[in-house]
N, C-alpha and C positions, 0 to 999 in steps of 0.2 A: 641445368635448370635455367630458363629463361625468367628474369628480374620482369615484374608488372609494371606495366605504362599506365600513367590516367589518360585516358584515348576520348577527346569529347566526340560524340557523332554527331553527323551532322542531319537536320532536320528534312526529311521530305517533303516538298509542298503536298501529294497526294495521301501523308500521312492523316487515320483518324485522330491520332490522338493532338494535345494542344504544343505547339512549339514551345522550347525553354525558353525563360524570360532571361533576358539578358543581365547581367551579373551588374547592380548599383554602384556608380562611380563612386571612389574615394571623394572623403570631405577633406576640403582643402583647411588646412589651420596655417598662422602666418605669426612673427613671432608677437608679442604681447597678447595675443588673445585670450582669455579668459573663458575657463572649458571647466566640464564637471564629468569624473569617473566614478564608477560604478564603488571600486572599492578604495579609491584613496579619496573622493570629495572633489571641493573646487580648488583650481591651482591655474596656473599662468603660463603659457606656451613659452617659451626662453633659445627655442632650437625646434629646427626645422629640418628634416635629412628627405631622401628621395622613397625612403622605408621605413621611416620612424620621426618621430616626434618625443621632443624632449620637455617633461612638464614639471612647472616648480610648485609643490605640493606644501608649502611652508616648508616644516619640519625635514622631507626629503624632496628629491629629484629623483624622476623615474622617467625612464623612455619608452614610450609605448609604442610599439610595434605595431604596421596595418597590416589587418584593414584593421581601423579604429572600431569595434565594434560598442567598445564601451566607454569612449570617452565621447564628449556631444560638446560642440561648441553654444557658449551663453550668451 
């Protein structure tokens, strides 16, 4: 049994239909910045990694993993 690849195709210029739009760069955060998530609030960036972000929520710390879909710098 051969294992599935995610295989992107690539676009034709003489294709009808419309070309994929290219995927929105990561939002850069830096440490002290002050950000708001979807389900913990507003909190304070404290750590920075190459695949996550570490944020201090008051009460906890929580590292949010990109893409950042639902945290939004303030």
């Amino acid at each position: 049994m051969k294992t599935s690849r995610a295989v992107t195709k690539r676009h034709l210029p003489t294709s009808p239909f419309k070309a994929p739009e290219a995927p929105a760069p990561l939002e850069v955060f830096a440490v002290d910045d002050r950000v708001s998530h979807d389900k913990y609030g507003l909190g304070r960036v404290i750590g920075v990694d190459d695949s996550a972000v570490l944020v201090d929520f008051g009460p906890q710390k929580v590292r949010v993993p990109a893409p950042f879909s639902k945290l939004c710098k303030l």
